[in-house]
mmCIF file of the C-alpha atoms, coordinates in Angstrom:
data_MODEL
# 
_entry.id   MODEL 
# 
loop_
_atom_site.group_PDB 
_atom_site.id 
_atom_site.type_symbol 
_atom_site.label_atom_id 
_atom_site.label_alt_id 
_atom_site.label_comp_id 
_atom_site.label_asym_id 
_atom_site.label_entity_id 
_atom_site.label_seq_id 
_atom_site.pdbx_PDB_ins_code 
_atom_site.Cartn_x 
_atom_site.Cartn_y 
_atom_site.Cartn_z 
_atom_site.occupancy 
_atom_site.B_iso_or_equiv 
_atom_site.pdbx_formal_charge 
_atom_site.auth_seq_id 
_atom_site.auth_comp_id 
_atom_site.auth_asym_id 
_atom_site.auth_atom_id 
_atom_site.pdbx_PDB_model_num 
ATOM 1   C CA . UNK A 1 1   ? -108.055 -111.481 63.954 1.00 0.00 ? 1   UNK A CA 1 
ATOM 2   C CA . UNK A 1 2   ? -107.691 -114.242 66.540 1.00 0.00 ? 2   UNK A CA 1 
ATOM 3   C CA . UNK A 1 3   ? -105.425 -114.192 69.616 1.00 0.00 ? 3   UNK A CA 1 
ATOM 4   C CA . UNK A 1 4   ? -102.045 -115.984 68.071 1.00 0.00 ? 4   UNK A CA 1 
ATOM 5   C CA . UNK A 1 5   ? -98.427  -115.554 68.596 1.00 0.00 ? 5   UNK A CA 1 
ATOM 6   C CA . UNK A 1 6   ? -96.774  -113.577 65.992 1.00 0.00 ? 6   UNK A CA 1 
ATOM 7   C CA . UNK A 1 7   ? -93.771  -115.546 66.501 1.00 0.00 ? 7   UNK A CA 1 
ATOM 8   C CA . UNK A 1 8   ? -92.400  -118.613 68.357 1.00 0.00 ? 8   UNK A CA 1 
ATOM 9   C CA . UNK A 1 9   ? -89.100  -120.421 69.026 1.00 0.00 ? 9   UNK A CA 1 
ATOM 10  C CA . UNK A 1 10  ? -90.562  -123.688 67.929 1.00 0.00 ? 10  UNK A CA 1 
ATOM 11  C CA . UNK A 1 11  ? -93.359  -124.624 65.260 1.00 0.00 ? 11  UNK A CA 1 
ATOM 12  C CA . UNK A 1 12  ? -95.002  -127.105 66.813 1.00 0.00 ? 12  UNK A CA 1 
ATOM 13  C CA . UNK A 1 13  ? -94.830  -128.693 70.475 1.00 0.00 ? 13  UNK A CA 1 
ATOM 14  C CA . UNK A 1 14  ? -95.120  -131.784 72.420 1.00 0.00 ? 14  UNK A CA 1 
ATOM 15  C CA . UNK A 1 15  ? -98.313  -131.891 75.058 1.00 0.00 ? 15  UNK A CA 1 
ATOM 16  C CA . UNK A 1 16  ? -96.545  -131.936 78.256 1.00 0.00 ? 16  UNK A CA 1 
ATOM 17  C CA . UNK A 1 17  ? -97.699  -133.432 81.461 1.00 0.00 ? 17  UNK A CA 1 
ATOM 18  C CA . UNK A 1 18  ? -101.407 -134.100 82.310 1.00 0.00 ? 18  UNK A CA 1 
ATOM 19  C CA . UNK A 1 19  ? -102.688 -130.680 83.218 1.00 0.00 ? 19  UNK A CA 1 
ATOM 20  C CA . UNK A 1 20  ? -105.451 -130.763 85.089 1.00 0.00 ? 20  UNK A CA 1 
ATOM 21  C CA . UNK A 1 21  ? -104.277 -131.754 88.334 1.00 0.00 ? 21  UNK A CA 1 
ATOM 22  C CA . UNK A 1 22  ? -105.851 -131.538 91.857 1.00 0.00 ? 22  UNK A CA 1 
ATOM 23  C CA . UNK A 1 23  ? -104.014 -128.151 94.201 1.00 0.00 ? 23  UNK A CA 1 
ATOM 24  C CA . UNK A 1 24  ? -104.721 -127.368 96.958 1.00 0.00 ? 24  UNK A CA 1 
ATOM 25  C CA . UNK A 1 25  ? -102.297 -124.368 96.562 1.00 0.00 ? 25  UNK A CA 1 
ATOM 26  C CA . UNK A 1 26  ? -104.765 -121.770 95.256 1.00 0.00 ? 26  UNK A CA 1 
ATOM 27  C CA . UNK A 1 27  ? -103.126 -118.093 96.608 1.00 0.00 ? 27  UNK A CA 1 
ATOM 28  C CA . UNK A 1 28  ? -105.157 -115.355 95.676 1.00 0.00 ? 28  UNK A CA 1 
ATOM 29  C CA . UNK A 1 29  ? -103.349 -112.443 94.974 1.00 0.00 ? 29  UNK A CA 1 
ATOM 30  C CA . UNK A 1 30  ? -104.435 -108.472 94.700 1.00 0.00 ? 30  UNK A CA 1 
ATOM 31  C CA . UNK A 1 31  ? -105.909 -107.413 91.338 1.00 0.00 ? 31  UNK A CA 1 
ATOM 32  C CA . UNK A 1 32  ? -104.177 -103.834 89.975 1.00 0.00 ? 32  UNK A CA 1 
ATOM 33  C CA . UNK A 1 33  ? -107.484 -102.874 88.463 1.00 0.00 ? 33  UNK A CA 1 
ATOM 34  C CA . UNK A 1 34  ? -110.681 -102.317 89.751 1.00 0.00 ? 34  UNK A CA 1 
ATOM 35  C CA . UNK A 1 35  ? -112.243 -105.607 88.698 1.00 0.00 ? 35  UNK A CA 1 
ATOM 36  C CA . UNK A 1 36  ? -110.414 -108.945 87.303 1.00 0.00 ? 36  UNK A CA 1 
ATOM 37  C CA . UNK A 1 37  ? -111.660 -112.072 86.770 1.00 0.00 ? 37  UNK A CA 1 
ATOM 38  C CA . UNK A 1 38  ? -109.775 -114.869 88.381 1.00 0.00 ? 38  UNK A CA 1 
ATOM 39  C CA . UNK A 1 39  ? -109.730 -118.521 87.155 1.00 0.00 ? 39  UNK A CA 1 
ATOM 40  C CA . UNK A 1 40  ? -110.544 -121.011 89.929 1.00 0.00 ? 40  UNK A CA 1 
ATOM 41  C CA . UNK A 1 41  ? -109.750 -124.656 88.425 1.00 0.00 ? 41  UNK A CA 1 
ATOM 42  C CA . UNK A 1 42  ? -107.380 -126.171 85.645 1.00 0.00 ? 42  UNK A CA 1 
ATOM 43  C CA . UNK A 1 43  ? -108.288 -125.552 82.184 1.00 0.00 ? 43  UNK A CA 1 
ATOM 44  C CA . UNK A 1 44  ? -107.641 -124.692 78.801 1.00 0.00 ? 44  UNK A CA 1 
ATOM 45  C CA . UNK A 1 45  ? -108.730 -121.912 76.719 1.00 0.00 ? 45  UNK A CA 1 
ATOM 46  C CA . UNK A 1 46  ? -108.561 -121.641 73.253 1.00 0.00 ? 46  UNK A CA 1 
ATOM 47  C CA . UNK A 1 47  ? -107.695 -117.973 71.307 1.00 0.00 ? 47  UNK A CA 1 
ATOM 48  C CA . UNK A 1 48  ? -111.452 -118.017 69.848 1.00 0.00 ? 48  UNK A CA 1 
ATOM 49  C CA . UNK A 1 49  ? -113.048 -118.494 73.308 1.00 0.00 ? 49  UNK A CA 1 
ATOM 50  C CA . UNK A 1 50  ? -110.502 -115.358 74.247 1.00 0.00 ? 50  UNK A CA 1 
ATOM 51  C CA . UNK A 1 51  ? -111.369 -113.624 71.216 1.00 0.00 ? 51  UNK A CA 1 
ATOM 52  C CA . UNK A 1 52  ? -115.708 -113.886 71.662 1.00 0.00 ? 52  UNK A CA 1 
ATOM 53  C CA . UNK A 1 53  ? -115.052 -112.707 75.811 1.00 0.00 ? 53  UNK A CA 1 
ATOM 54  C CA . UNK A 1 54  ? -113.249 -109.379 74.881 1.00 0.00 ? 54  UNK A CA 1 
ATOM 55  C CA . UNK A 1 55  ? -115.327 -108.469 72.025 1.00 0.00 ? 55  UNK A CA 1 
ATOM 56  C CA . UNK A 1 56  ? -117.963 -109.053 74.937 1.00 0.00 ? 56  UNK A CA 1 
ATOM 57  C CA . UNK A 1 57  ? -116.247 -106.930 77.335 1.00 0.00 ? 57  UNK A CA 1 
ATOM 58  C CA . UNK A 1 58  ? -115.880 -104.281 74.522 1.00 0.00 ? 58  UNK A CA 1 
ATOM 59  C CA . UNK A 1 59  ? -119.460 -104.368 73.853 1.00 0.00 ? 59  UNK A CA 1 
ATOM 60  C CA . UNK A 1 60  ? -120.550 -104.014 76.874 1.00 0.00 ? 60  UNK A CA 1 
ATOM 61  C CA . UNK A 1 61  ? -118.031 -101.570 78.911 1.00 0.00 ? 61  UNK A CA 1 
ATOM 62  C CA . UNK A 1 62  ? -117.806 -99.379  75.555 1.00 0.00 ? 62  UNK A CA 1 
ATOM 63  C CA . UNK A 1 63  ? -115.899 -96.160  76.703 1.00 0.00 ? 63  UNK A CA 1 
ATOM 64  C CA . UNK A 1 64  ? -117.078 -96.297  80.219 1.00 0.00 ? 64  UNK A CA 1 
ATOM 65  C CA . UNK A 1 65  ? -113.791 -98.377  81.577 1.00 0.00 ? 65  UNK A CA 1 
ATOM 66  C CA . UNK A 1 66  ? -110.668 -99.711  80.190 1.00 0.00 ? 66  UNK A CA 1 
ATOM 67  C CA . UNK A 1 67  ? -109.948 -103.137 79.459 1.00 0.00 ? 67  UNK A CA 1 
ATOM 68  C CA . UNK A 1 68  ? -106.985 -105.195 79.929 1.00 0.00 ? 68  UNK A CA 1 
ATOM 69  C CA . UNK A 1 69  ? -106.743 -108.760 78.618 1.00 0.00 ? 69  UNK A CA 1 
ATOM 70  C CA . UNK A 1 70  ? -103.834 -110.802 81.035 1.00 0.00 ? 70  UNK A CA 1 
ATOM 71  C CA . UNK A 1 71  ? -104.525 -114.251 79.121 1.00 0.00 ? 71  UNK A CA 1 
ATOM 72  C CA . UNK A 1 72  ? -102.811 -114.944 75.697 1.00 0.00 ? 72  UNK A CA 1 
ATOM 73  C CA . UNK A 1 73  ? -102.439 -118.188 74.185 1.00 0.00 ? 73  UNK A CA 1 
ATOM 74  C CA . UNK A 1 74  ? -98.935  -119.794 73.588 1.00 0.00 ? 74  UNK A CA 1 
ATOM 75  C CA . UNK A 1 75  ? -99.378  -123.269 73.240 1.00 0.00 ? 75  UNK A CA 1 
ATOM 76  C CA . UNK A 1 76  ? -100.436 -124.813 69.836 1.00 0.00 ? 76  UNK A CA 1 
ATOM 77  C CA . UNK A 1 77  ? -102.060 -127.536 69.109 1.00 0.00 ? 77  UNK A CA 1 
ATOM 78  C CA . UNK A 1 78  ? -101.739 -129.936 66.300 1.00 0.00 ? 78  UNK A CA 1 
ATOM 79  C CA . UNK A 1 79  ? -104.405 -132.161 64.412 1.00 0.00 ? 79  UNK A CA 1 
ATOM 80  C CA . UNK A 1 80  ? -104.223 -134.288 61.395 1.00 0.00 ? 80  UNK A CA 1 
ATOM 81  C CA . UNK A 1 81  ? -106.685 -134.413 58.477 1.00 0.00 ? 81  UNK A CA 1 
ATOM 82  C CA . UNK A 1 82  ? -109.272 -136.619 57.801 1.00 0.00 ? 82  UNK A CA 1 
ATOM 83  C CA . UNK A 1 83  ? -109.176 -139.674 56.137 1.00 0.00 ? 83  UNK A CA 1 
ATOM 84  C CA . UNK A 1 84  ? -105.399 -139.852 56.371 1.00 0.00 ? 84  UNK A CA 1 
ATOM 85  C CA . UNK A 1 85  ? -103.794 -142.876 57.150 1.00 0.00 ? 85  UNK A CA 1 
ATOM 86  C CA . UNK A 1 86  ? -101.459 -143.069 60.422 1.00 0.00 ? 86  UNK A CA 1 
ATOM 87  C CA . UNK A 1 87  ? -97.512  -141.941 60.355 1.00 0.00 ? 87  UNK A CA 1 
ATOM 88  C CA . UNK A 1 88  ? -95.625  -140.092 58.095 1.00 0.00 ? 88  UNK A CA 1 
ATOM 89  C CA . UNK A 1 89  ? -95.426  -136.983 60.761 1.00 0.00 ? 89  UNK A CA 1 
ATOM 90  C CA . UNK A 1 90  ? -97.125  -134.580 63.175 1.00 0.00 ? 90  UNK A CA 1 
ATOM 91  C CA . UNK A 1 91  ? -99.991  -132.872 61.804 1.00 0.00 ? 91  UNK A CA 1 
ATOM 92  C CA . UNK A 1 92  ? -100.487 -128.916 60.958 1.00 0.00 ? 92  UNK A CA 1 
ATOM 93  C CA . UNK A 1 93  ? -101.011 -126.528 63.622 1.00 0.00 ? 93  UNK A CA 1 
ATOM 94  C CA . UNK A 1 94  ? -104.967 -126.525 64.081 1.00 0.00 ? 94  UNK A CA 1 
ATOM 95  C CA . UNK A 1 95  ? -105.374 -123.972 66.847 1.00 0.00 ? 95  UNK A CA 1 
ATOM 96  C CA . UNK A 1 96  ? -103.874 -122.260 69.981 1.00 0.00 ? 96  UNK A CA 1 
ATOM 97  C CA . UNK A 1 97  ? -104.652 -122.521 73.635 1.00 0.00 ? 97  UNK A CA 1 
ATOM 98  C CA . UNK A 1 98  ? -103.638 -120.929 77.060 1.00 0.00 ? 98  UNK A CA 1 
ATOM 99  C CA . UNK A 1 99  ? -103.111 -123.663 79.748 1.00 0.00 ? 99  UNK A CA 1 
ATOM 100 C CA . UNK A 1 100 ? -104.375 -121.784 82.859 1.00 0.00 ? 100 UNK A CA 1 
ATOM 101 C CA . UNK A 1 101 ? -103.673 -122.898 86.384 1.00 0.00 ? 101 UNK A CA 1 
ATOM 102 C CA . UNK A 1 102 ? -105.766 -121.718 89.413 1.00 0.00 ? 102 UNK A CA 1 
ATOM 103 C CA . UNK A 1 103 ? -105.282 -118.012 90.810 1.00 0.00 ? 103 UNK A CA 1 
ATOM 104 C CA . UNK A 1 104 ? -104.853 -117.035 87.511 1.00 0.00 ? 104 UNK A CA 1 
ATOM 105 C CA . UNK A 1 105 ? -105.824 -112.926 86.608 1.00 0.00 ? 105 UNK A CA 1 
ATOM 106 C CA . UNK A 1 106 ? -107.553 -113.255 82.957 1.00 0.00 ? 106 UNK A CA 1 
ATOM 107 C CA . UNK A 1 107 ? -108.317 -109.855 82.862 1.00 0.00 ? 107 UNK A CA 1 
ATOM 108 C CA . UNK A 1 108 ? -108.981 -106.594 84.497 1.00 0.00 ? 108 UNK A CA 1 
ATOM 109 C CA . UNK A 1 109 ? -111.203 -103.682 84.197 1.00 0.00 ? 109 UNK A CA 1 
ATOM 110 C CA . UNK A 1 110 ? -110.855 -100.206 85.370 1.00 0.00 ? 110 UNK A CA 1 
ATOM 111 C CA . UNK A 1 111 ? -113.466 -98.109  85.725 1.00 0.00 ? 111 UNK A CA 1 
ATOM 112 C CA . UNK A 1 112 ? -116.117 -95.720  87.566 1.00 0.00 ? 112 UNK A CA 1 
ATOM 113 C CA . UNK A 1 113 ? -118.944 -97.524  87.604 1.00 0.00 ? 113 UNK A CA 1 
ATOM 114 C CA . UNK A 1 114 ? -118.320 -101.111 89.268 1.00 0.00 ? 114 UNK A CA 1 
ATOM 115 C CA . UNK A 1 115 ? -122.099 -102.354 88.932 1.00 0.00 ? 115 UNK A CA 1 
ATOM 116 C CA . UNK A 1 116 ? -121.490 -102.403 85.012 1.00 0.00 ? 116 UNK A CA 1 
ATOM 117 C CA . UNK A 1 117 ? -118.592 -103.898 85.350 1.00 0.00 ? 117 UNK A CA 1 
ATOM 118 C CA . UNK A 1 118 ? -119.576 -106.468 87.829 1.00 0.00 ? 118 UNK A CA 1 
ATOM 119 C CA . UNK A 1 119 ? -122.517 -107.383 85.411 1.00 0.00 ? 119 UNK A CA 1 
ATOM 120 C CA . UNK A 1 120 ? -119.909 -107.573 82.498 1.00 0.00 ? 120 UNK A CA 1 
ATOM 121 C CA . UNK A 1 121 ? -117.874 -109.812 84.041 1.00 0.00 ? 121 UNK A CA 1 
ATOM 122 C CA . UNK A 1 122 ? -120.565 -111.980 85.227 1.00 0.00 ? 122 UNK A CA 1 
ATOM 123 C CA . UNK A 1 123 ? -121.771 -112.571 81.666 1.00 0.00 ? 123 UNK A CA 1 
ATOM 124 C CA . UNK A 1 124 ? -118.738 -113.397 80.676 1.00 0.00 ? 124 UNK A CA 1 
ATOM 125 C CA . UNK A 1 125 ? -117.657 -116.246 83.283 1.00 0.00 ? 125 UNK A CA 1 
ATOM 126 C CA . UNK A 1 126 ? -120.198 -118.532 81.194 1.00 0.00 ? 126 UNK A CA 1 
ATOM 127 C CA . UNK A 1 127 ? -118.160 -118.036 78.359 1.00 0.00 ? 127 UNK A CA 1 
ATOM 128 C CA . UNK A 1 128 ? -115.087 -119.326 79.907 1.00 0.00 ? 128 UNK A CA 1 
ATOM 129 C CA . UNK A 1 129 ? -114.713 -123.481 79.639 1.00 0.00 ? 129 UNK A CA 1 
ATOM 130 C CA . UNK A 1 130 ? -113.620 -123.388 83.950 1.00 0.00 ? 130 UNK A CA 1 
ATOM 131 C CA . UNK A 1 131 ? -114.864 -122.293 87.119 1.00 0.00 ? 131 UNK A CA 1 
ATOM 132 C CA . UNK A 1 132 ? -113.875 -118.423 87.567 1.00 0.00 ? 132 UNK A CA 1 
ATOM 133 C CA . UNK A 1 133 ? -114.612 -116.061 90.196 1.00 0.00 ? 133 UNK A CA 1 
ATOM 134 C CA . UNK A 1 134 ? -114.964 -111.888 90.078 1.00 0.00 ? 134 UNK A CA 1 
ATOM 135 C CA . UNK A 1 135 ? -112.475 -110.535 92.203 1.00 0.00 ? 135 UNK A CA 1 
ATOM 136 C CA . UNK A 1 136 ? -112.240 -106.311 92.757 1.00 0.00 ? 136 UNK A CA 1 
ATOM 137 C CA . UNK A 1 137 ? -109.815 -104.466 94.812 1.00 0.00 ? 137 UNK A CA 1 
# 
């Protein structure tokens, strides 16, 4: 089961503004867990790249910590088929993303043992499509 919205106000939505902008506002706030990874650029994510790093997590943490996932996708995007000629409407949802803006907690692990979770983590910031960083209370 993929990371989608169960319900939204609107079926489909415009892009918005260009999103990966240039901030020098990056505050870095507390994480409640022991260790969180924090997202250090602009980017987008898309619910299967969410869905491979938490069945990483899983896999790797197993019972030894508890894992909380902070990032859920809300924005969907559209695509028309191939071979179809242009107009007559917006294509079908295709997939969902999360638009995530530096400073941003994607998720958080508490546990005992730190070093496994510090080694989880840093497996999984090559999964993510942006620059992250491991941040721990």
């Amino acid at each position: 089961m993929l990371f989608i919205p169960k319900k939204s106000k609107f079926k489909k939505q415009q892009k918005g503004k260009a999103f990966n902008k240039i901030s020098n506002n990056l505050s870095f706030s507390e994480v409640e867990g022991d260790l969180g990874l924090k997202a250090l650029t602009f980017g987008k994510v898309t619910s299967k790249q969410l869905k491979a790093i938490r069945q990483l997590l899983n896999k790797i943490i197993k019972k030894a910590g508890q894992l909380q996932m902070c990032a859920f996708p809300q924005t969907p995007i559209t695509k028309k088929p191939k071979e179809i000629r242009m107009g007559k409407g917006k294509g079908n949802i295709d997939h969902w993303i999360l638009k995530v803006k530096p400073g941003f907690i994607l998720c958080k692990i508490r546990t005992k043992s730190l070093s496994l979770c510090f080694k989880a983590l840093s497996l999984v910031r090559f999964r993510f499509p942006l620059k992250t960083k491991v941040v721990y209370k």
